[in-house]
C-alpha atoms as one frame of an Amber mdcrd trajectory, in Angstrom:
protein
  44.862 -17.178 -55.057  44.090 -20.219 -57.289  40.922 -21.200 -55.830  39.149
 -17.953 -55.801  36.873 -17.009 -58.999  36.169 -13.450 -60.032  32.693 -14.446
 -61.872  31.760 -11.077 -63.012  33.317  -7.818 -64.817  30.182  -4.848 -64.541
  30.085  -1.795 -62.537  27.013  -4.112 -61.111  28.067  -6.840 -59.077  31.399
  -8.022 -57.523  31.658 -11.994 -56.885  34.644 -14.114 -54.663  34.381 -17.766
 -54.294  37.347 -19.128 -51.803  38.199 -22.279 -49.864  38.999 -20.830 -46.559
  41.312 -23.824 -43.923  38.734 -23.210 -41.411  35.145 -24.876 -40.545  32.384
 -22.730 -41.263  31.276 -21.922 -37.347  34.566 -20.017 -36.792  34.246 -18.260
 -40.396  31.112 -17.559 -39.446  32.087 -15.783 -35.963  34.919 -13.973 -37.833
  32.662 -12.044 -39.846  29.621 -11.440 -37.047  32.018 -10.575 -33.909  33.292
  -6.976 -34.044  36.312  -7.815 -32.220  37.538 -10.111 -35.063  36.098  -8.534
 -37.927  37.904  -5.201 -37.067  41.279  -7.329 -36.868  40.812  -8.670 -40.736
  37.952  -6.668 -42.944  39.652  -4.460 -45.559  42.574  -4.149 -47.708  46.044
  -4.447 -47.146  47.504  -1.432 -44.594  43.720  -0.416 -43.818  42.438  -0.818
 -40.048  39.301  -0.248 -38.338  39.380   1.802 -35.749  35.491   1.853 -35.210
  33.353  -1.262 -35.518  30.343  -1.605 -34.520  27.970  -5.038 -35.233  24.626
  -5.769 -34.498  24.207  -9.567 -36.392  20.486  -9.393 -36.771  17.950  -9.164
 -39.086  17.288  -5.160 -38.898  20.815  -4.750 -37.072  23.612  -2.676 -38.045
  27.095  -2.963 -39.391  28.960   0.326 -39.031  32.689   1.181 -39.772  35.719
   2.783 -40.319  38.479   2.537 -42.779  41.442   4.402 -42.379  44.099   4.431
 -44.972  47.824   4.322 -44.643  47.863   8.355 -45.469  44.535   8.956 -42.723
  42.133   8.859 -44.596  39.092   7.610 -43.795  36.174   5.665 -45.714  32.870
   5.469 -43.243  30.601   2.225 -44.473  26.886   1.384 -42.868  24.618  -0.771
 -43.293  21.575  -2.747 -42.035  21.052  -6.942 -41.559  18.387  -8.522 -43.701
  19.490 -12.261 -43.141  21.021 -14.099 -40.453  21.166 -17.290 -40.712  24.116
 -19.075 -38.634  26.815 -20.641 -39.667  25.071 -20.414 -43.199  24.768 -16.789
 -44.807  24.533 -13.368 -43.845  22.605 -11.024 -46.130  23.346  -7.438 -45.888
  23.436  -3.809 -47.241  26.389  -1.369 -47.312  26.692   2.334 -48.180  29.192
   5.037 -47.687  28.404   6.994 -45.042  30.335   9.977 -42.790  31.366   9.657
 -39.312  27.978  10.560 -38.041  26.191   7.449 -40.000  24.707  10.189 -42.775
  24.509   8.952 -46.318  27.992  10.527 -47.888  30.498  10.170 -51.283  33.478
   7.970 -50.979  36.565  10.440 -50.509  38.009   8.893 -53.105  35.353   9.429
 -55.312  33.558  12.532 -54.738  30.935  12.154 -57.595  29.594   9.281 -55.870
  25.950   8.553 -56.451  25.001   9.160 -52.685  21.528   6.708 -53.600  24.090
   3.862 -54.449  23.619   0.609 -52.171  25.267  -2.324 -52.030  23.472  -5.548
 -51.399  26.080  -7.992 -50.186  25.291 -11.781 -49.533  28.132 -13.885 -47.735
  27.726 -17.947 -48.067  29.363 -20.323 -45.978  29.329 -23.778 -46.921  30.861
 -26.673 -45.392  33.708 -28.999 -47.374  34.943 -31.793 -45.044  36.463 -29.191
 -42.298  36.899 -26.569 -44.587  34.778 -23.477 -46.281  33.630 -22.588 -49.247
  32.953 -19.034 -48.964  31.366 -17.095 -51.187  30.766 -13.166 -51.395  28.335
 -11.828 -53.813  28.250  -7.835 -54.012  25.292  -6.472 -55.842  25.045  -2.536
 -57.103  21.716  -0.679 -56.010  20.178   0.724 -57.780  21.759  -0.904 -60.957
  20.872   2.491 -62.486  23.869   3.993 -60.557  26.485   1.598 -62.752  25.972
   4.339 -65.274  28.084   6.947 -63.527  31.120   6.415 -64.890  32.453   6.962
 -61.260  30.545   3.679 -60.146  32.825   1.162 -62.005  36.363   3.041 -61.195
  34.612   2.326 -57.491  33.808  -0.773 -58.429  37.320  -2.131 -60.405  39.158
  -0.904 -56.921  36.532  -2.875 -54.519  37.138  -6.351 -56.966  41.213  -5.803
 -55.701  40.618  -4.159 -52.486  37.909  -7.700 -51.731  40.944  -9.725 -52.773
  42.989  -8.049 -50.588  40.272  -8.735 -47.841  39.935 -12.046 -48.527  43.956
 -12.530 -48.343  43.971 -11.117 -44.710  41.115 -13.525 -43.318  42.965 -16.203
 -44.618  46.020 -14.790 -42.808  44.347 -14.107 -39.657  42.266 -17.837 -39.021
  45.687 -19.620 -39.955  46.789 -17.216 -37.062  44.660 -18.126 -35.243  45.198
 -21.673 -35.226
């Protein structure tokens, strides 16, 4: 889409900026109500047939991506910020059905210590959004298996993807 900016390129971070049709307090509830979040969050021909959100500081995120073949990727993580409608702050890790710390299927060399510190910003523009994901690596250490950036190059398309379908489902919506 024209107005969203990749701003970075390293196994380290993963950055979206996009003007989302939509005022920031229904963005907002998009991405902290399970029900909605389930019905948008991942790529193109993934659902998620388990969601679970606590929006909290010290709450959890918890879900499942299943693929168009079955399989499944199994993300958790943990709230450090809420602040409402303004910016969630949390972590993400790959995980198995049970919540414990496991590889991506797709990538079984998968540095199971590998983190991801994602901040989501919503600011208001005259009715709409500017939102703005920020994906940090942790610990940056982990870039260095050479796993971590083929994991990385597919998350930069498969947020685009993402970002495509919320636009999709708040217009709707409407």
């Amino acid at each position: 889409m024209a107005n969203e900016t990749i701003r970075t390129a390293d196994a380290t971070e993963v950055n979206f900026s996009r003007v989302i049709d939509a005022p920031r307090e229904i963005l907002f509830n998009v991405w902290t109500d399970a029900e909605h979040f389930a019905r948008w969050f991942g790529p193109r021909d993934v659902t998620l047939p388990f969601c679970r959100i606590d929006p909290r500081p010290g709450g959890v995120v918890h879900f499942c991506h299943r693929l168009r073949d079955g399989m499944e990727v199994w993300v958790k993580g943990v709230y450090r910020e809420f602040v409402a409608p303004e910016r969630l702050v949390f972590t993400l890790s790959f995980v198995d059905h049970e919540g414990r710390a496991a590889a991506h299927p797709m990538f079984p060399d998968w540095p199971l210590e590998a983190t991801f510190l994602t901040t989501v910003t919503f600011a208001e523009l005259n009715g709409k959004t500017r939102l703005t994901v920020r994906q940090v690596l942790l610990p940056a250490e982990a870039a260095a298996v050479d796993i971590v950036g083929r994991e990385r190059q597919a998350a930069r398309a498969g947020w685009a993807e993402t970002l495509d379908r919320l636009d999709e489902y708040l217009g709707a919506q409407s």
